[in-house]
ZARODO-900863 format. One record per residue (C-alpha): y, z, x; residue in one letter. Coordinates in steps of 0.001 Angstrom, whole numbers, plus 524288, in hexadecimal, padded with zeros to 5 digits. Example, Ala and Ser with C-alpha at 12.3 -4.5 7.8 and 13.67 -1.06 7.14 Angstrom:
% ZARODO-900863
7EE6C81E788300Ca
7FBDC81BE483566s
//
This chain:
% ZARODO-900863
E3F0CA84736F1F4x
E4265A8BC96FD48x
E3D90A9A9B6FB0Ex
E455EAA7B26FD73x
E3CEAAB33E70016x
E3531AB9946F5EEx
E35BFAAB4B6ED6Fx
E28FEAA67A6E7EEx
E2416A97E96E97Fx
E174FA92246E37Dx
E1092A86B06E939x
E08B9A7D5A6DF16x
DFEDFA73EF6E527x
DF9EBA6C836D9B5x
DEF86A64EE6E02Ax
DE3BBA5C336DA6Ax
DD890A65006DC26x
DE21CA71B06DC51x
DEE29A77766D73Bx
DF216A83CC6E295x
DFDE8A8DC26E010x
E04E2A96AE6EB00x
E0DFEA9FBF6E8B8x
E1404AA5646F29Fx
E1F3DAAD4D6F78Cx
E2B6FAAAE8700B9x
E2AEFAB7617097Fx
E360BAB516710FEx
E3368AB3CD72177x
E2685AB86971EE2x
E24E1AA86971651x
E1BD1AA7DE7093Dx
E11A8AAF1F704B0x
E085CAA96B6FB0Dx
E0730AB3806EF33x
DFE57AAAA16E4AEx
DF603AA0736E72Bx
DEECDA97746DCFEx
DE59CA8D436DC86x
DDBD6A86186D4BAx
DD4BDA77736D129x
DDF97A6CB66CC43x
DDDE2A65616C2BAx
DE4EAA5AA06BC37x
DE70BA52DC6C87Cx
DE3ABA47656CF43x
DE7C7A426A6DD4Ex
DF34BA4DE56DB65x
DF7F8A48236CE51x
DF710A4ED86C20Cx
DED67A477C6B7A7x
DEBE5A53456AF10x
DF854A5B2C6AD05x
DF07CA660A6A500x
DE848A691F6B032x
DF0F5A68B96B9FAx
DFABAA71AE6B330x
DEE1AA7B6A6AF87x
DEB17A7B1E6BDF1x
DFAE3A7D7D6C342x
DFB17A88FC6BA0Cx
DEFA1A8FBB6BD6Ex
DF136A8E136CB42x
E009DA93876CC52x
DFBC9A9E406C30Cx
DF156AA37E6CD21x
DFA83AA1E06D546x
E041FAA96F6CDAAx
DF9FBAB4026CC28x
DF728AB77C6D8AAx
E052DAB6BD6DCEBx
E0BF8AC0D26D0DFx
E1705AB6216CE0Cx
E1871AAB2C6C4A6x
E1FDEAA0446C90Fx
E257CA93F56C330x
E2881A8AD66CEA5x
E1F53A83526D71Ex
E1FBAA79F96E3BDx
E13C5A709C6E202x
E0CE4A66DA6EA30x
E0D53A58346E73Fx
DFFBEA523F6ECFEx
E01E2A46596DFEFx
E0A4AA3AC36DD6Dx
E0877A31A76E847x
E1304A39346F160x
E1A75A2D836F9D7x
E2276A317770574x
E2A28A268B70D71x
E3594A2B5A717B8x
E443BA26A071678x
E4FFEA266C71E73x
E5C2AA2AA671B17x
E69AFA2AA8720BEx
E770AA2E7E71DF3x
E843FA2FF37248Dx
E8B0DA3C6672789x
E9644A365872F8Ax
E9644A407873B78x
E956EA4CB5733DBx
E8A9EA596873480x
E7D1CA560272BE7x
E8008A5E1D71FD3x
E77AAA5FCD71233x
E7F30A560370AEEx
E7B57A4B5B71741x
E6CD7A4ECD71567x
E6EAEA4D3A70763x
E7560A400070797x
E6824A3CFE710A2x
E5DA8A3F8C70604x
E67ECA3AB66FAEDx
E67F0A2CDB7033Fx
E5850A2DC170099x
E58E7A2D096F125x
E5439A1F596EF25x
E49FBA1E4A6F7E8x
E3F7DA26ED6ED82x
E35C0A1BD06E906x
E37ABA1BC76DB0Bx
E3A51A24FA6CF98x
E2C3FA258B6CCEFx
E2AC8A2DFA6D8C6x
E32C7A3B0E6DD7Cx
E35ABA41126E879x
E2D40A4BE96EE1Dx
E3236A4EB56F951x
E3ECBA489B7028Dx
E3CC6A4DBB70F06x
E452AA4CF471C45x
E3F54A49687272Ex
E47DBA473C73123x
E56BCA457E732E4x
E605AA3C0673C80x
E6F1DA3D2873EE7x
E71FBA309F7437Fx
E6626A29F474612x
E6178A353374EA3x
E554FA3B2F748DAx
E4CB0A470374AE3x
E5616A51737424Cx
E4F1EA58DA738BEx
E5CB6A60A673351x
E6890A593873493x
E70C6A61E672FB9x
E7FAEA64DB7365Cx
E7C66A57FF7404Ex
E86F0A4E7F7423Ex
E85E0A3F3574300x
E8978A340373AD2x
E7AFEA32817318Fx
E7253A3B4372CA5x
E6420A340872C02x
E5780A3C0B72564x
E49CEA3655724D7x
E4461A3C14716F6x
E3656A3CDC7122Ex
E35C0A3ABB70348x
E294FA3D1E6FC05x
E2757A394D6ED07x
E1F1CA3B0A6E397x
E1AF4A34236D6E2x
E233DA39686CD1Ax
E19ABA38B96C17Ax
E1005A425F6C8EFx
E1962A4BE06CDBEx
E1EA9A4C5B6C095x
E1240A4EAD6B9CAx
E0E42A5A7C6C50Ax
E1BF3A5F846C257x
E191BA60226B2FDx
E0CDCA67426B5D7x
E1320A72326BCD1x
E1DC8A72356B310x
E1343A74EB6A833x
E1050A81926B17Cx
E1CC7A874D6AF8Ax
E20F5A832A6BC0Dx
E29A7A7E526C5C1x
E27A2A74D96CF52x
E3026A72056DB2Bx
E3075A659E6E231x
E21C1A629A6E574x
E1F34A62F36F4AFx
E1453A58616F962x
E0909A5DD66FBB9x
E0522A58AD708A4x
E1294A5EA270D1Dx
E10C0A6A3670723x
E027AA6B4870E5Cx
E0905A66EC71C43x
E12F9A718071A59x
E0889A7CD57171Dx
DFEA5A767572207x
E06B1A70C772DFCx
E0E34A77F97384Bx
E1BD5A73B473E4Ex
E1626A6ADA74A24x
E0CEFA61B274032x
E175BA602C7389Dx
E2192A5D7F744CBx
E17C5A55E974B68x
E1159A4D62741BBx
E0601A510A737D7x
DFEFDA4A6772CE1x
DFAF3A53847218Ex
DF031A4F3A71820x
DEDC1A57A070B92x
DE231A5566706A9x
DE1DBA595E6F6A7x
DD8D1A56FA6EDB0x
DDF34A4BD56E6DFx
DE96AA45B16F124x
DE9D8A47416FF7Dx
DF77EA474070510x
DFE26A442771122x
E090BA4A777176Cx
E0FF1A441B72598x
E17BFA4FFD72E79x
E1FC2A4C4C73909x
E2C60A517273EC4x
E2B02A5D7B736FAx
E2945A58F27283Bx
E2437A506571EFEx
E2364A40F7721E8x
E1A4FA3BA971A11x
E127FA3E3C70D54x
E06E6A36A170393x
DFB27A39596FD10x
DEFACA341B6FB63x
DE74EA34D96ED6Ex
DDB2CA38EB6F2FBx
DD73AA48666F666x
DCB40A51876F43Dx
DC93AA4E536E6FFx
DC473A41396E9ECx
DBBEFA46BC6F2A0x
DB548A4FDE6E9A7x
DB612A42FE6DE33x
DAD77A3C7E6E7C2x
DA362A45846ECCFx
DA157A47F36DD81x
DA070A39056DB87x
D97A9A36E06E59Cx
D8F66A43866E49Dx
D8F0FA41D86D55Bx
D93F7A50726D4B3x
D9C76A55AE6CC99x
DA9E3A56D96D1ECx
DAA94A65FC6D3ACx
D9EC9A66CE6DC6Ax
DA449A5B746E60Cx
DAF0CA64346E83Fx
DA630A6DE26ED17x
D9DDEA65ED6F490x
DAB30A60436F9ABx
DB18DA6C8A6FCEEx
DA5D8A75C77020Ax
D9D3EA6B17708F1x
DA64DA5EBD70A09x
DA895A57967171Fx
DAD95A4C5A71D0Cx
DA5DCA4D6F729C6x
D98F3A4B4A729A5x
D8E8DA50DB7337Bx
D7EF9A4D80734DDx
D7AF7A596A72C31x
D81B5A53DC7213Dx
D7784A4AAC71E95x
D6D3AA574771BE5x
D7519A60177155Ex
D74B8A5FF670716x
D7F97A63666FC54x
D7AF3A66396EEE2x
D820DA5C836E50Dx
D830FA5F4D6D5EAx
D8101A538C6CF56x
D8CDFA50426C516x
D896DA55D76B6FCx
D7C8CA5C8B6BB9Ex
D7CC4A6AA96BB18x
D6EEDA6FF46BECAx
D6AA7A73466CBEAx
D5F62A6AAF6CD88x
D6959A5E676CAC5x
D6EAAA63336D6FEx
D6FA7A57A86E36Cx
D7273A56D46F293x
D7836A4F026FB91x
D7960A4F1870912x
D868FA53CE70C5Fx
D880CA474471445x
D8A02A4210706C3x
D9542A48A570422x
D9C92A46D071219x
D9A8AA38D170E9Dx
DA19EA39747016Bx
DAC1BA423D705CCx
DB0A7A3CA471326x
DB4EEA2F6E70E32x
DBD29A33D97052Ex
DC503A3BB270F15x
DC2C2A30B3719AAx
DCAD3A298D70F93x
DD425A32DE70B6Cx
DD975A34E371B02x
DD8E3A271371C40x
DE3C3A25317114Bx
DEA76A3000717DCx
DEA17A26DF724CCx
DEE42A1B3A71DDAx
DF90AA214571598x
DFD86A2878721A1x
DFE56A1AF872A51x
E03E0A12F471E04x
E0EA9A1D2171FD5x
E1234A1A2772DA5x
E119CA2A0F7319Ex
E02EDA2A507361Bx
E08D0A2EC274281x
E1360A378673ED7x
E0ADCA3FB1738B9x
E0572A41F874722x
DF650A438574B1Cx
DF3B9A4F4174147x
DEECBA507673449x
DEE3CA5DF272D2Cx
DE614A5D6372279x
DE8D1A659D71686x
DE3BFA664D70863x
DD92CA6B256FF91x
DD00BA5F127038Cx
DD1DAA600171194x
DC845A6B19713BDx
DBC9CA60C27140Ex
DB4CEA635E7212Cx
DB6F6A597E72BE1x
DC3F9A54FB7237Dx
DCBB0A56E273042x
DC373A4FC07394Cx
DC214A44D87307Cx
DD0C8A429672DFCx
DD4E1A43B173CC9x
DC93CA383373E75x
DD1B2A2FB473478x
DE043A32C4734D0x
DDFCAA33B574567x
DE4DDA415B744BEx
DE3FFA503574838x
DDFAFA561E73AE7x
DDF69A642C7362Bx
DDE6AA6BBB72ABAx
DEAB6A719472538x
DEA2AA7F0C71F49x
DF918A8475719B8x
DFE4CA8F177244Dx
DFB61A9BFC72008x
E033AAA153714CFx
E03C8AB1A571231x
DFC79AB25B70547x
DF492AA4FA705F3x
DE6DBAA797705A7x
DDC2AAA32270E3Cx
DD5B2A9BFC701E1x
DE453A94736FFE2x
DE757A92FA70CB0x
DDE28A846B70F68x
DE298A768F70E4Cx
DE0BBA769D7011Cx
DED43A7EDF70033x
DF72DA780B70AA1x
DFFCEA73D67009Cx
E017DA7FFE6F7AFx
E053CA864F70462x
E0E28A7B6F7088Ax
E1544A7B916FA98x
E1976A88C06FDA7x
E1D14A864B70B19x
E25E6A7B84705D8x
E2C0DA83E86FB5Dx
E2FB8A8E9170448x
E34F7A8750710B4x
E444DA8A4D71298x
E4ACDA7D1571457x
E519EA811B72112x
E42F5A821C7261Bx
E3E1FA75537202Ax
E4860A6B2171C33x
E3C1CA61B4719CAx
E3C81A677B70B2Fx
E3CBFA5E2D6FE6Cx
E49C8A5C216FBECx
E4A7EA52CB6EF8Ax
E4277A505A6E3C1x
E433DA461F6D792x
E4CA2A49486CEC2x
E519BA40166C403x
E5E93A46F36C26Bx
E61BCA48B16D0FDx
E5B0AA3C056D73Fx
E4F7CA3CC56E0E2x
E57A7A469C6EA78x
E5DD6A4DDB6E184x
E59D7A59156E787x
E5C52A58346F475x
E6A5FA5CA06F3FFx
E65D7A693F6EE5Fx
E5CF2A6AE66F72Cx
E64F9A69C1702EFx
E6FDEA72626FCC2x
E6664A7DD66F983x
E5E63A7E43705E2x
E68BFA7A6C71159x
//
């Protein structure tokens, strides 16, 4: 999907609490400039798998045609987040021999071909297959390989799948748009790349997007992606149980949640009061309060529990410390006050907030967390492969095998 000047690429970030569109421009030296932007409630969705295809096809139209609107264009192809399907990643090695002759395509080929087998079952596909690093014999640290001598060519490969049954069913949805959808980019990856800058990413960082019905994880380190989950918990759940516990319906949590919410709590807490509509009661005298200590105490376990899955998942994974001692935090649900201060207390880290770089033509308004990875999908799609050979090279394909792609790939773009 690498752009020429004057191309158009749309970005579709079908989320569980909101479905975002960017269009934007490739301008050449000069990079993209956003030219329609469109946003607005999902529905249909739960923990970033579809439930209601209806819905979420009403809500991917209407958001791509705003989009459309502003930007004079119609367009038929998409790149889309994937924040669903219980993404796995797990790292392989891979070696091959090349018998004293210069690394060419058809060695780096014969690499990722060597990899077929190792996908976890045809129930899942393959997102992304991602190189991290490369060895000519035995010697490591080489990040291109290519017209080196020696006797094997080794590669260490991220792979990252997806449940086939709910990439299938978002890929229907966006099919009954009149649309087409390119190979879906993880959106914790897609965040890092609209949020991080080159030393995080060399160095080590841990990026934790924070949606409203998953919170993913993303591992940098030595200049790409390591390491990928997701958890099934995000701001939704909040809201679900201030509106549980306040009796209130679930519209006015998320106001309470979003204009007064916390998750540090201070000694004036305890006097100030917060007006609470009770469920199914419309009049104004049926009108509570609580103290907004209250509220602080229904909202901070549930994110004292969500970055404490984050800990564990990150430990179970054995790259807790290749991630490094920073966190960037990123997503629609990480905008809580005291979020930062609360998640450096439990994952040991350096947290801060990560806002995508600034983009010609992104608003102010769509230029928070809550739009990382509609920026990153665009920085994905228009990255030249000579800049960034971390790109997906392969994806599931019946007729071809799991890599079926990659030769393509590597014969277009080298």
């Amino acid at each position: 999907m690498a752009l020429g000047s004057g191309e158009l690429i749309t970005a579709l970030d079908v989320g569980t609490t909101k479905v975002c569109c960017f269009i934007a421009r490739d301008e050449g030296e000069d990079g993209l400039r956003v030219i329609g932007i469109g946003h607005q409630a999902s529905h249909g969705l739960r923990a970033g798998r579809v439930v209601d295809m209806e819905a979420v096809e009403a809500a991917i139209s209407a958001t791509v045609h705003a989009a459309e609107q502003m930007a004079g264009h119609n367009i038929d192809r998409v790149i889309v987040s994937l924040s669903g399907g219980a993404p796995v990643s797990h790292i392989l090695s891979a070696e091959v021999e090349i018998s004293g002759h210069g690394v060419g395509l058809d060695d780096l080929r014969r690499v990722f071909d060597s990899s077929e087998n190792h996908v976890e079952s045809d129930e899942r596909e393959l997102i992304h297959a991602l190189p991290i690093g490369y060895s000519i014999d035995g010697e490591g640290g080489i990040r291109d390989p290519r017209g080196m001598f020696g006797e094997r060519l080794g590669a260490r490969i991220l792979l990252v799948t997806s449940a086939s049954g709910a990439l299938r069913t978002l890929s229907t949805c966006i099919a009954r748009c009149h649309l087409d959808s390119a190979l879906p980019v993880l959106s914790p990856y897609a965040s890092g790349l609209a949020c991080l800058v080159d030393d995080e990413k060399n160095l080590g960082v841990t990026v934790i997007d924070m949606g409203g019905g998953t919170t993913t994880i993303a591992v940098f380190a030595e200049g790409g992606l390591v390491f990928a989950d997701s958890l099934p918990v995000g701001g939704a759940h909040v809201t679900n149980d201030i509106a549980r516990g306040l009796s209130t319906s679930t519209g006015h949590a998320e106001r309470m949640k979003t204009l007064l919410g916390s998750v540090a709590a201070t000694p004036r807490d305890q006097h100030e009061l917060i007006e609470v509509q009770p469920l199914g009661e419309d009049a104004p005298e049926s009108t509570g309060q609580i103290a907004k200590s209250v509220l602080i105490g229904i909202i901070r376990p549930r994110i004292e529990e969500t970055f404490e899955l984050a800990r564990d998942r990150l430990t179970a994974s054995g790259l807790y410390r290749l991630g490094g001692r920073r966190v960037v935090l990123t997503g629609g649900a990480s905008q809580l006050q005291g979020l930062s201060d609360l998640a450096a207390d439990i994952l040991d880290k350096q947290v801060r907030l990560g806002r995508p770089a600034q983009m010609p033509g992104l608003a102010e308004a769509t230029g928070g967390p809550a739009f990382s990875t509609c920026a990153g999908l665009l920085l994905f799609a228009a990255q030249k492969p000579h800049d960034n050979a971390r790109r997906a090279l392969g994806k599931t394909n019946a007729a071809t095998g799991q890599f079926g792609r990659i030769g393509q790939w590597l014969r277009e773009n080298f």
